[in-house]
C-alpha positions, 0 to 999 in steps of 0.5 A: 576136817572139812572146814579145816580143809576151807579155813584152819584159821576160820573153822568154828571150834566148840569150847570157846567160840560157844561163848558167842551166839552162831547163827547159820546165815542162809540169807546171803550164803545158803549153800555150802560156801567155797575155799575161795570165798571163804578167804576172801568175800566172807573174810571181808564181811566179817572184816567189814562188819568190825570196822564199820562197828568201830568206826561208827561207834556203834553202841549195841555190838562190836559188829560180827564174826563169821567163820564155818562150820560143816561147810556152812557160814555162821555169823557170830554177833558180838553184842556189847553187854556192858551198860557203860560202854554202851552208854559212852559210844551212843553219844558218838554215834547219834551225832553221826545219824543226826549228820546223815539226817541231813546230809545222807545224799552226800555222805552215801555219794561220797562212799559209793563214789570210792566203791565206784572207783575201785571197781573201775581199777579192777574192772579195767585190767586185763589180767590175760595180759599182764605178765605173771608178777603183774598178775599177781599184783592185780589179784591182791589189789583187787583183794584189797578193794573188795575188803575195803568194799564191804567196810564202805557196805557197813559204814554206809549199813549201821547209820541207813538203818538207824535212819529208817528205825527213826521214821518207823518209831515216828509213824508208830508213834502215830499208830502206823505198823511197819508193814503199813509205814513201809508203803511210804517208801516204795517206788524208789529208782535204784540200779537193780530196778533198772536193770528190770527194766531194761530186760523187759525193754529187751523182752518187748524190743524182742516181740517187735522186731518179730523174734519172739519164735526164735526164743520159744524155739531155741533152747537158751544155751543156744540162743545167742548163736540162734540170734547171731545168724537171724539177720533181723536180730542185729539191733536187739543184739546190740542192744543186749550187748549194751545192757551187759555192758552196764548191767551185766557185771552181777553174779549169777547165783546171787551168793556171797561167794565168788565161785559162780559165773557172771551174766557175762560170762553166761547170758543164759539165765537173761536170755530165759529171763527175756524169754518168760516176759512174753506171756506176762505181756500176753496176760496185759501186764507192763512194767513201765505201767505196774511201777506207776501203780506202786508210785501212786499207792505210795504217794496215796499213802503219804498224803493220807498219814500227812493229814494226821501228823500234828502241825508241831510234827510235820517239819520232822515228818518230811524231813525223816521221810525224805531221808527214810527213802533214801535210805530204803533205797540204798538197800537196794542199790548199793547191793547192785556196787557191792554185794554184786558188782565187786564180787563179780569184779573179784571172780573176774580176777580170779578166773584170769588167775584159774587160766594162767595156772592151767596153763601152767598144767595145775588146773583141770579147768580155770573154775578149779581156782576156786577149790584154792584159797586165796593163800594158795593162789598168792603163793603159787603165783609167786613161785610161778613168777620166780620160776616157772618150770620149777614151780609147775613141777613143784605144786604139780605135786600139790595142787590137783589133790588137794582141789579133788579133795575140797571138792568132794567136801564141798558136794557133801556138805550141800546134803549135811546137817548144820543146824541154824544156831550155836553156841551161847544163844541169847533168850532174846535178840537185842540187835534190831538189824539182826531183826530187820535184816535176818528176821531172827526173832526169838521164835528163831532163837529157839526153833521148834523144828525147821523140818517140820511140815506145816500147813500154815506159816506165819513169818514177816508181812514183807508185801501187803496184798492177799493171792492164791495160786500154784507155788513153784519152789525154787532152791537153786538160781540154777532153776529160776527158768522153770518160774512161770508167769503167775506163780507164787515163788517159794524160795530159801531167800532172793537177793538182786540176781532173782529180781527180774523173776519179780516182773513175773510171778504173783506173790513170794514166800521165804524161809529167811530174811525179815522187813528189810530183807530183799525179797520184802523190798523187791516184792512191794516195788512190785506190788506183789503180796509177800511172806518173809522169814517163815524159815520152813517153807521150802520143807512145807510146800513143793511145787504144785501146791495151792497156797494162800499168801496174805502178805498184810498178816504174814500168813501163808497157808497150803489149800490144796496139795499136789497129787503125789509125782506131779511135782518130782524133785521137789524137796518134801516128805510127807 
């Protein structure tokens, strides 16, 4: 009832849809996904993954599926078994991996130029202002945009990561492992990169212009009004305007899902964000200072596997490495324009489309919006632009039962019991950006038990380097202001929105996500040791705890525990 309740037309069905292998996708939407979302974002990824498998050719899969099960989603791969079909797509797509071989900067400008456009179409509209059929007509543009989106995120996905498996082969075939090749790649410029940086600029603009006591004295959700009295807080305010302005259009959740607010919307999660940079600067750490480290281990590196690459080899060499950190970089930063920037773009519609149906006296709120689908949205605006004192009274009726009713779905199914794989689970997993990506390896195909209490992890050498200290768990982005400057964040998974928690803690574990999954790339950008997709971390350790994380072993192990109700509200039973 449910998932019938999100989606009738995407509820995952046991009987047929158990001839396809289900994985619960916690790495891009943890949490129990929203009506709205579902019918549009998580519509748009499986749309997306489709056509970006067919118009590439992808030889291995038809791309994915996606559909709920108790409030979750659940990909579904659609992997191609058939020897000759495989055989006649692998031709078409090589010629296009051996075309972004020499032209990706053109071929990934070109798409994220259209990403780009869209956005602008979207993002400069005012829906308050448009008439009710005109609003209507915005929404389902938008709509249109952000699916066509996430088939650009695909198209530009399959090709990217054939790219960077090429270079990875080329340097194993030199003895090199991924965890090592990967240092050749790190210190890229991207838009999330940028974005770090601009906060830190804010942090240390904060500190001079003497407002370092107006943050540690008042509480976030105040703070902007706190700032708008200081009369020496003027250019720092329109400087933070300015960042917004470019940076700011990011969900804060960093969910697939259009249900949460943008920086925006509510700057509170920036403003502590600003805020916890002030005694990572006491401890004598500087980003501008850190980023040229990294660069100089990267270049270190390179020059150091150069000197062992045949003669015959190294045209090849350079040619797969430039193009391997372009590709790198695009993970990062085509996230910033769509896994982000459009979602965002989308909710901003969305919130204009909650406040016409307020009011129109069909919502308690506009964020109710979301408890909708985006069926329902079109249809009632539809009749609210035919005739809108019939329609109020019509879907008057209608409407508030039915957001009661999917909200409380929604808040239970955040404590049910969905397990992580279903249907026709596979021995082995033959998908490598199910690998790469995911980190679904076959341990996770048949899983001994993601409860269980471990005092020693092993997962994916995300970053190399070896720290020990007090764990600090995170679930929920709500919680990213309890990080503290030196903690190893333990986590469910990170994506862009966590980024800027990265400047300030000295190592990271998940639970998901494998070598290209974000918290790997963000963390070697930043030189912070990493363990990715041990999948029970977050069950394993709570808050507190001193833990050991070798990110060139992917080991992490529990050296002391936490004295039992120092670390309340932690998620552990031991």
């Amino acid at each position: 009832m449910m998932d019938r309740s999100i989606s009738a037309l995407r509820t995952l069905r046991r009987g047929e849809d158990d001839k396809i292998f289900w994985y619960r996708d916690d790495l891009h939407q943890p949490y129990p996904i929203s009506p709205m979302g579902a019918t549009t974002l998580q519509k748009h990824v499986g749309w997306g993954f489709q056509v970006a498998a067919d118009q590439t050719s992808l030889p291995p899969s038809h791309g994915a599926h996606l559909k709920i099960h108790k409030g979750r989603m659940y990909i579904g791969f659609a992997l191609i078994d058939d020897a000759a079909v495989i055989h006649e797509r692998a031709p078409r797509f090589g010629a296009l991996v051996g075309h972004c071989l020499e032209h990706w900067d053109e071929y990934y400008a070109k798409h994220i130029g259209e990403v780009k456009s869209g956005l602008e179409v979207i993002n400069g509209v005012d829906g308050d202002s448009l008439s009710t059929a005109d609003l209507l007509t915005h929404l389902q543009r938008s709509e249109a945009i952000n699916r066509r989106n996430w088939e650009i995120h695909f198209i530009l996905m399959y090709p990217a990561d054939a790219l960077y498996m090429e270079l990875e082969a080329f340097c194993q075939g030199y003895g090199m492992p991924e965890k090592d090749f990967v240092s050749l790649l790190k210190g890229f410029d991207s838009m999330p990169a940028r974005t770090d940086q601009e906060l830190w600029r804010l942090a240390r603009l904060a500190d001079r212009l003497g407002l370092r006591r107006v943050f540690t004295d008042t509480p976030a959700a105040s703070l902007m009004a706190g700032l708008s009295a200081n009369r020496t807080a003027g250019d720092w305010l329109a400087r933070f305007r300015d960042v917004l302005h470019v940076h700011g259009n990011r969900i804060t959740a960093g969910h697939v899902d259009v249900i949460f607010p943008t920086w925006k919307e509510d700057p509170t999660p920036v403003l502590d964000t600003i805020k916890s940079y002030f005694r990572r600067m006491d401890d004598g750490w500087d980003y501008d200072r850190a980023r040229q480290e990294v660069i100089r281990q990267r270049d270190e590196a390179i020059a150091s596997f150069t000197q062992q690459v045949k003669p015959e080899d190294k045209d090849r060499f350079h040619r797969l490495l430039k193009v391997g950190q372009a590709v790198y970089a695009y993970q990062e930063d085509h996230g910033f324009y769509i896994d982000q920037g459009s979602t965002a773009a989308l909710h901003n519609v969305l919130m204009a489309c909650g406040r016409r149906l307020r009011r129109a006296g069909l919502l308690g709120s506009p964020e109710d919006v979301f408890f909708l689908t985006f069926g329902d949205v079109v249809e009632i605006l539809g009749d609210l632009a035919k005739n809108e004192k019939i329609a109020a009274y019509h879907h008057g009726a209608l409407v508030p039962d039915l957001i009661e009713e999917r909200r409380k779905f929604w808040r239970e199914a955040k404590t049910g019991d969905a397990p992580l794989t279903l249907g026709n689970v596979p021995k082995t997993m033959t998908d490598p950006l199910a690998v790469k990506v995911f980190g679904i390896v076959d341990d996770i195909l048949h899983p001994k038990g993601e409860n269980q209490v471990a005092e020693k992890l092993e997962g994916f050498p995300g970053a190399p380097g070896v720290v020990e200290g007090p764990a600090r768990v995170i679930m929920d982005f709500a919680d990213f202001p309890l990080v503290q400057s030196g903690e190893i964040l333990v986590c469910p998974y990170t994506a862009t929105a966590w980024t800027p928690l990265f400047l300030k803690i000295a190592g990271v574990v998940t639970d998901t996500g494998g070598m290209l999954t974000h918290a790997a790339i963000a963390a070697r950008e930043y030189g912070v040791p990493a363990v990715v997709g041990t999948w029970n971390a977050t069950n394993s350790i709570r808050t507190g705890d001193i833990i050991k994380v070798d990110g060139g072993m992917g080991v992490v192990e529990v050296v002391q525990r936490v004295q039992r109700g120092q670390a309340a509200g932690v998620p552990l039973a031991v």
